[in-house]
N, C-alpha and C positions, 0 to 999 in steps of 0.2 A: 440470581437477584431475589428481591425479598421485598416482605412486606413489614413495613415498622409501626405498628398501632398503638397508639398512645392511650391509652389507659385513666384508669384511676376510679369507676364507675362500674356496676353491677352491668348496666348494656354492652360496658366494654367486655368484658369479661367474659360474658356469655357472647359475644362475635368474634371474640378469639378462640373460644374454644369450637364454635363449629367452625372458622376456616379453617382451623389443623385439622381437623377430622375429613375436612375436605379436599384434603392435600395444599391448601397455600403454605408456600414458607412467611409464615409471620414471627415476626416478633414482636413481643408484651411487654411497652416499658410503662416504669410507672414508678409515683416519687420512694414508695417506702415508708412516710412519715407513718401510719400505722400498721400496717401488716403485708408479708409478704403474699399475694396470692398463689396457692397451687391448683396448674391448670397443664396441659397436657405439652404447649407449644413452649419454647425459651419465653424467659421471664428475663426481664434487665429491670435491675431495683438501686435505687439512688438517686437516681439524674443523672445527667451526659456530662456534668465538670468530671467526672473521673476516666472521663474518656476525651477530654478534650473540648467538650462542647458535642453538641447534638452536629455541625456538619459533619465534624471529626467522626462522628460517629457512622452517620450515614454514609460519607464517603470510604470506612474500614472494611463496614458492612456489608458493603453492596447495594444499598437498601433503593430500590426503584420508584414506590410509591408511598406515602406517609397518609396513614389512616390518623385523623386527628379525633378520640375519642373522647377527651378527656371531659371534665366536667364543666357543664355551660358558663361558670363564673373563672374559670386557670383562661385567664385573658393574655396574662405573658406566655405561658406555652403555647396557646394558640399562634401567636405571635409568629413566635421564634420559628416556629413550623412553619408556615407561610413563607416566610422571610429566607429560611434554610433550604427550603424547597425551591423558590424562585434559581438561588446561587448555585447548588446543585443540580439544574434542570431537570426536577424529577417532577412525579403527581404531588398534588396534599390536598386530597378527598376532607369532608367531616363527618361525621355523625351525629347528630342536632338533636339534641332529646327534646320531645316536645314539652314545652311549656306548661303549668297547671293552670286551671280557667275556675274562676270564682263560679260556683254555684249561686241558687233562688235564693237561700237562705244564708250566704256566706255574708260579713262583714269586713271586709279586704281595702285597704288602701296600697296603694303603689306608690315607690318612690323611685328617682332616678339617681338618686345617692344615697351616700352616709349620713351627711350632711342635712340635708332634706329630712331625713329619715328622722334624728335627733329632734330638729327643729319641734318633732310635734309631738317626741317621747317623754316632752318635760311634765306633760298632765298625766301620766300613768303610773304607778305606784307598786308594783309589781312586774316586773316584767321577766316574760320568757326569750331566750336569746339561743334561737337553735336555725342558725345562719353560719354554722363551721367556724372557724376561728376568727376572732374580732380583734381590731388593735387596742394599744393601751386606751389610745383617745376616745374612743367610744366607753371605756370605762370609766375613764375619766369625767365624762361628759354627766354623768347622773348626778346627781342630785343625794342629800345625806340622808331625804325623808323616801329615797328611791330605793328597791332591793329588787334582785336582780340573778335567775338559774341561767346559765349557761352549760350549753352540752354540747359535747364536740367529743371527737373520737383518740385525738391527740391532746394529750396534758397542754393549754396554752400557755406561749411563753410570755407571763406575763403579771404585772401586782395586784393583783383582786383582794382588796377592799372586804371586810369580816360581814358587809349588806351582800356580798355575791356565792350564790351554792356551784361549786362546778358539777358536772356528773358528766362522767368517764360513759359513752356509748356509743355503740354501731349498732344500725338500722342494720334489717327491716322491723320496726315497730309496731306493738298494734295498738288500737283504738281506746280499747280498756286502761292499759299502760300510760296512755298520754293523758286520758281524762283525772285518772288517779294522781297522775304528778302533778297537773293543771289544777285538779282540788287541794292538792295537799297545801300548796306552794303560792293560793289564792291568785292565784296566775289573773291578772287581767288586760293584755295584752301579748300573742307571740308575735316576735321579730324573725322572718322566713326569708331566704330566696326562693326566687321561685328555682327552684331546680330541676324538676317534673322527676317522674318514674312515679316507683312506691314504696320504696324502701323509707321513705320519711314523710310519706305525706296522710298518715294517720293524726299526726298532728290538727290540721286544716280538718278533719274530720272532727275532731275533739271540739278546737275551737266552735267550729258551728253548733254543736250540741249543746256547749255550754253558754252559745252568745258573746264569748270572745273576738275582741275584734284582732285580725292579722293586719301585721304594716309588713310590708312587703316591698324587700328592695327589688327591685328591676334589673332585667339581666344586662350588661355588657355590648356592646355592639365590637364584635368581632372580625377584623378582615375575610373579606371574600375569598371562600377556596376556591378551587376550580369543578368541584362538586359537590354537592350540600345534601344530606338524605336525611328522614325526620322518620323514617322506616328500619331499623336493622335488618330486617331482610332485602330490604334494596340495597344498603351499603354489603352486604354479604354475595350480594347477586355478582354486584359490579366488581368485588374482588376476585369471585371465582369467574369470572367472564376474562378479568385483565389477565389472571393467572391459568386460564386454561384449564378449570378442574372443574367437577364435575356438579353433581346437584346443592343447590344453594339454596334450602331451606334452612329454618334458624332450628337449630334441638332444640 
């Protein structure tokens, strides 16, 4: 039996590679649209359509418990896990990255949508858009007197308009880098999820330095798993515990 950890995030990554080290049989799946990771345990790259579907998969596999790692806004994969897990009688653990929390000096507004979010994007004149990939209709949504960077790690599929800069990047970012692109590009508003870790949130650092204000969409409410950790070394504990192996500290 095995462990199937869904991926797609820097925490994932680094709790897959200390449960191989720690004897769990895991398995690392993860979509592929940017890069393959190389990491000690199987990697499955693509999605589960080429297996069938994710039961199909679990059911070929053996797969006993589904660590759902993935990133706090993959609301359909979260889903489908849940959902897969119930029909196959097995676990589906999560891994809940915690949230980022506005500082004294930050300027953060929250939203509960897209929709929302737009509604108050119409007075900004510049805007940063480093929220992963956005659909046409938010592109569509600006304004002709509105210009508009977008960065995201995959080429978007999508018509961007001669007012939009794309720029091709993967975090981790630092501080100097964001404020420089933020000057160049007269940035006066970024568009964030909140995602948490750190791989992207030198951003919200910049911002506050320079008095930029962030709109901030709001995370997703996700079906209940049957365990929730906001700790990777408690989701690491509770694997080597299920799996019988040994010390479960995070490298």
């Amino acid at each position: 039996m095995s462990l199937l950890l869904l991926g797609g995030t820097a925490d994932a990554r680094r709790i897959a590679e200390t449960l191989h080290s720690r004897g769990v049989p895991v398995l690392y799946a993860i979509a592929g649209l940017v890069r393959k990771p190389e990491l000690s345990c199987t990697v499955v790259s693509g999605g589960f359509s080429q297996f069938g579907g994710l039961e199909s998969f679990v059911k070929h596999r053996r797969i006993s418990t589904i660590l759902d790692a993935t990133h706090p806004y993959a609301e359909k994969m979260s889903a489908t896990a849940i959902s897969v897990a119930k029909q196959c009688g097995i676990n589906c653990w999560r891994y809940y990255r915690p949230q980022w929390q506005p500082g004294k000096n930050d300027n953060w507004q929250s939203f509960p949508s897209w929709d929302d979010l737009l509604k108050q994007l119409s007075s900004k004149k510049k805007i940063f858009f480093s929220a992963g990939q956005i659909t046409q209709a938010v592109v569509d949504s600006l304004g002709r007197d509105q210009s508009a960077v977008l960065r995201t790690a995959a080429q978007p599929q999508l018509l961007l308009p001669n007012t939009f800069t794309w720029i091709k990047a993967i975090g981790p970012f630092k501080v100097d880098d964001e404020l420089a692109l933020m000057r160049q590009y007269e940035i006066d508003v970024v568009v964030s999820k909140n995602s948490g870790g750190n791989a992207t949130s030198a951003k919200l650092v910049a911002a506050r330095e320079l008095n930029i204000p962030v709109f901030m969409l709001k995370r997703p409410t996700l079906p209940i798993s049957e365990r929730e950790f906001r700790d990777p070394s408690l989701a690491i504990a509770a694997c080597c515990e299920l799996f019988s192996c040994g010390d479960a500290q995070l490298d």
